[in-house]
N, C-alpha and C positions, 0 to 999 in steps of 0.2 A: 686175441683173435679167436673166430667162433671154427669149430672142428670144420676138416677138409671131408668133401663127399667119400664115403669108401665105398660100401652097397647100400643098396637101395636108390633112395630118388629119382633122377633121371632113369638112372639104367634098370631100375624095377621096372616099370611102364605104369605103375598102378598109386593113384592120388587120391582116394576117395574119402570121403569124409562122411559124418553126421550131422547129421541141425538139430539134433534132438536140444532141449532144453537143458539148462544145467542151473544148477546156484547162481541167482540171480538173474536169470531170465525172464523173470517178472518184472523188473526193473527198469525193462526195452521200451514198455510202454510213453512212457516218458518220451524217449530220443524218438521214440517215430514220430510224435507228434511234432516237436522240430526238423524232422527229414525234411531234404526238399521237397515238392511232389514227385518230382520224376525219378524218384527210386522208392519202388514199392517194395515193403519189407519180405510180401511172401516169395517177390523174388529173388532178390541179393541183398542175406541180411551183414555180409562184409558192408558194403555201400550204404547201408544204414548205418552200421556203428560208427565208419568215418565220418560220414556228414552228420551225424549227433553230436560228433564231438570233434568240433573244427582245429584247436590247438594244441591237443595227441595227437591228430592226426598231423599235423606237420612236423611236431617232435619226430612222429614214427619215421614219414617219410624220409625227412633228414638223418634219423640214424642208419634205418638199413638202405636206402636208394643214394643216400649224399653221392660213392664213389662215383657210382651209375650216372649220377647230377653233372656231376663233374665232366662227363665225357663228351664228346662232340654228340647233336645232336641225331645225325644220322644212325652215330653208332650207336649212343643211348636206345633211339630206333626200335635198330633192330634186335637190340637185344630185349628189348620188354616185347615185341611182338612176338620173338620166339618164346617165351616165358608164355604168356597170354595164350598163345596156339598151344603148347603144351600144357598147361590148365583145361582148356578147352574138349583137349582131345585125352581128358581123364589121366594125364598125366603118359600115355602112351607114345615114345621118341616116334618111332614108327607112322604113327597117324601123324602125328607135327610136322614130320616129313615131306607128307605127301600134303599136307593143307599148304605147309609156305612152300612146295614144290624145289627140295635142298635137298640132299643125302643126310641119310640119318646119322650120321657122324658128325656133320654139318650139326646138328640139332643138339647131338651131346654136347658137340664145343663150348657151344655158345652157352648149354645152360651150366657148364663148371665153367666158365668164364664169370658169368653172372653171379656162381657161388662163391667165388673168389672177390668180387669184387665187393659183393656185401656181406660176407663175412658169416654166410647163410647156407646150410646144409638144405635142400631140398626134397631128401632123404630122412629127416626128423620133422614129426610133427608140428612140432612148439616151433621150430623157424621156418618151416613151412607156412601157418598159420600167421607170422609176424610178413615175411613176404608175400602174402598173398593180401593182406590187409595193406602193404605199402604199395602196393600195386596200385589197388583200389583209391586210395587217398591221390597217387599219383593220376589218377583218370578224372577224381573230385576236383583236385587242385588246376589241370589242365579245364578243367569244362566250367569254373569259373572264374578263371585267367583270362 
């Protein structure tokens, strides 16, 4: 099992990232041309890399979302909305709060609930980055279902 949240993630407020390029970013060119249209790479290049590559991305999904799969859909729900609205709002509990209108205690539960259930520190980049990409997949796979 992957480490329990201690500091950071949730309770930092702060998610931000880079797009800058890295080793192998040259590479993308390829996958965007297989993208669907309707995800344009300058805007979400997550969404690109999953729909590039159709069967990592179901691997992915099924490793870190499987527990999440598992659970009623309601509850599944609402737990990737909270995830989602806390992405959204730069990773700030506080704003996630007031976007799905919950107490921000509300908002922590559920996203170390979420951590718990996939095995995922939100708090570390490296499975921040794997969760955030099986999100993704998880919205790929819903929208050609």
């Amino acid at each position: 099992m992957r480490r329990e949240t201690e500091a950071g993630g949730p309770h930092a407020g702060g998610a931000e990232g880079s797009h800058a390029g890295g080793p192998g970013a040259e590479g993308l060119g390829a996958r965007e041309a297989s993208a669907p249209d309707d995800v344009a790479p300058d805007e979400r290049w997550p969404a690109v890399l999953v729909a590039g590559a159709p069967e990592l991305s179901a691997r992915l999904l099924a490793e870190v979302f499987g527990p999440l799969l598992a659970l009623a859909p309601a509850e599944r729900a609402l737990l990737v909305g909270t995830l989602d609205a806390w992405l959204e709002c730069g990773g700030s509990v506080g704003r996630a709060a007031v976007r799905l209108r919950c107490h921000r205690n509300t908002v922590f539960n559920r996203l170390r609930r979420l951590e718990r259930l996939t095995s995922r520190s939100l708090s570390h980049p490296c499975e921040l980055v794997e969760t955030v990409l099986a999100l993704e997949a998880l919205r790929w796979s819903a929208g050609r279902g």
